[in-house]
Each structure stands twice: as structure tokens, then as C-alpha cells.
C-alpha positions, 0 to 999 in steps of 0.5 A, a space after each residue: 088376539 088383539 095386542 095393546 101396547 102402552 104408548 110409551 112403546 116406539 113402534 120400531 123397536 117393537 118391531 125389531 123385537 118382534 121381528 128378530 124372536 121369528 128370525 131366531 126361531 126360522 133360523 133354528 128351523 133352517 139349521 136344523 137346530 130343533 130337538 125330536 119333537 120341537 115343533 119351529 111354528 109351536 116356538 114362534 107363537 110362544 115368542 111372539 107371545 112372550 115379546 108382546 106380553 112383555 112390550 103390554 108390561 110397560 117395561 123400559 126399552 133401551 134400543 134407539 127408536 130409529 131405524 137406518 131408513 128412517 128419515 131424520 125427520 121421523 127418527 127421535 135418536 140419530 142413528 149412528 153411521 159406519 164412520 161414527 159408531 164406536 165399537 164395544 171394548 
């Protein structure tokens, strides 16, 4: 399967997505979260399936595109550190 993205898509969150849908899928596996029957392999292609047919729509991405090891050269949003980022109230 060949994925096409549109090149508004910023390829660290893309990963970010991609990568948190098979930590949630292992962690259902590893925590014996599964229902008789449910297969974790089964769930994890249909999230991948999903995250990247969402990302080939064109749908707006809200996450900042930088990551905490990006350098600031490569990051188009300053990531926040401990001491600056504010809490949700």
C-alpha cells in the first residue's frame, strides 16, 4: 500500500498520530484489554488504515509540528518547555 499525504501534512505529527493508534492498540494487547475473539494485529492495521486515510483527506491538523528533539532550526512552532507550558484549567 502505497500512502499519499497532501503536502499540507507535517510529517511529525503524522507520525505522532500513526504511531500513538499502535501504542494504544499494544497497550490493549499488553493489558489484556481484548475482548474473546478480538485479534490486537486485526485492530492495529484497521488504525493504521484509518489514521492514514484520514491524514490522504486533507483534514486541517491541529498539533504543533515540532517535536521536543527537534532542533530549533527544523521546528516551524517553538515547542514549550516544563517551566513555560501552562496547564489546561
Amino acid at each position: 500500500m502505497k500512502a499519499r499525504c497532501r503536502k499540507t501534512s507535517r510529517s511529525a505529527v503524522a507520525f505522532r498520530l500513526l504511531v500513538n493508534a499502535l501504542i494504544g492498540v499494544a497497550t490493549m494487547r499488553l493489558s489484556d484489554r481484548l475482548s474473546p475473539g478480538e485479534n490486537a494485529d486485526d485492530i492495529a492495521r484497521d488504525a493504521l488504515e484509518v489514521t492514514i486515510a484520514g491524514l490522504q483527506s486533507g483534514i486541517t491538523l491541529h498539533s504543533p509540528s515540532g517535536l521536543p528533539c527537534d532542533s530549533p532550526e527544523d521546528s516551524r512552532v517553538p515547542w514549550p518547555s516544563a517551566a513555560t507550558r501552562q496547564e489546561p484549567s
